[in-house]
C-alpha positions in Angstrom: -22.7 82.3 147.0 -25.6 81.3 144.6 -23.6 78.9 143.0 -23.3 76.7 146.6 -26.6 77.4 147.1 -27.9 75.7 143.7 -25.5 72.6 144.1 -27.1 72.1 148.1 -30.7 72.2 146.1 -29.6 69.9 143.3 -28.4 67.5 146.0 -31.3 68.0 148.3 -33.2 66.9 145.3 -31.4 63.9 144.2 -31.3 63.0 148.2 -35.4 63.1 148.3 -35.8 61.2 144.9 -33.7 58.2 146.3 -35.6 58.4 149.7 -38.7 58.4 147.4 -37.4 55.0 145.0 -36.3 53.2 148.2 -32.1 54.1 147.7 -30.1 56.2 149.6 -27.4 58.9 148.6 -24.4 58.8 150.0 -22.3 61.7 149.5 -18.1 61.0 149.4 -15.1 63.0 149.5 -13.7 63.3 146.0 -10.3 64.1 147.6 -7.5 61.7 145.9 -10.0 59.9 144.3 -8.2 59.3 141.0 -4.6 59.5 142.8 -5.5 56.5 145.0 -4.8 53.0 143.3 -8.8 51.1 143.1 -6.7 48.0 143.4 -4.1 48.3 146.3 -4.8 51.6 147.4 -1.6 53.3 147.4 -1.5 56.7 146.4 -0.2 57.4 142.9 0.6 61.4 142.2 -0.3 62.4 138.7 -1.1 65.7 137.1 -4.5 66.5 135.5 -2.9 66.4 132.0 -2.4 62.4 132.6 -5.2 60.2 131.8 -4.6 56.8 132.7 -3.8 55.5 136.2 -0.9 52.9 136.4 0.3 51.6 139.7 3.7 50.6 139.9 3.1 48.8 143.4 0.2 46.4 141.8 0.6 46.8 138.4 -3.4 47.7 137.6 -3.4 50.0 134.6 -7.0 51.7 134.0 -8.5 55.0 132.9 -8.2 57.4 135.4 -11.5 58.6 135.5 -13.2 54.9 136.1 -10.5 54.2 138.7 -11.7 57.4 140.7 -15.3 55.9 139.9 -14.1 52.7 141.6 -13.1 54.5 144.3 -16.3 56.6 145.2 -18.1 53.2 144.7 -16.2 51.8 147.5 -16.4 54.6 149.9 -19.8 55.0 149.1 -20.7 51.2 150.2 -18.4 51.7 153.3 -20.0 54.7 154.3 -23.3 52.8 153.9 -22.2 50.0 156.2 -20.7 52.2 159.0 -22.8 55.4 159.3 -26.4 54.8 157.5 -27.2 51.5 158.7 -27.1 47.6 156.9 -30.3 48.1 155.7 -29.0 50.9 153.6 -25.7 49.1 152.6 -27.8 46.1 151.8 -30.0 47.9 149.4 -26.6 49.9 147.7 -24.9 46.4 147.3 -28.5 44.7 146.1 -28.8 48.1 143.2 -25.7 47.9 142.0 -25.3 44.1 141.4 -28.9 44.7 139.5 -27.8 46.7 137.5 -27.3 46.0 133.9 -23.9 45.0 132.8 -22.7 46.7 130.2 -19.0 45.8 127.8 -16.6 48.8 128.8 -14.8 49.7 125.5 -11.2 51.5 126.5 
């Protein structure tokens, strides 16, 4: 379909700009990635219509869309580590605590 073809374009792009700056992209399965607890890591069911993950194992109570963000920032660096190399990993870890830190306002 044209639509998967312009997403694998889009993502061949992004994938030769981070090449270019020095970065890698890491692609990750969005599967249960707002279901699965950031903290603890069990899985909590919820419909679309809810909007804030709580976890009655651990307790941790956040947006929902920031814990899936959590959670694709962790399989991303994992990913790095296992299949891209350390050098890769190293350089994900050495971006991201970098970047700027910014207040997050719930």
């Amino acid at each position: 379909m044209l639509a998967d073809a312009s997403w694998s374009k889009f993502l061949d792009f992004i994938a030769y700009k981070a090449e270019r700056a020095g970065a890698a992209m890491i692609r990750v399965n969005p599967r249960n990635t707002s279901q699965n607890c950031s903290g603890c890591s069990e899985l909590v069911p919820k419909s679309l219509a809810v909007r804030t993950h709580s976890c009655p194992s651990c307790g941790l109570v956040i947006d929902r869309d920031f814990n899936a963000s959590i959670n694709i920032l962790k399989a991303g660096i994992g990913l790095g580590e296992h299949n891209v190399g350390r050098s890769w990993a190293k350089r994900a870890r050495r971006n991201i605590s970098e970047a700027p830190v910014r207040e997050l306002k719930i």
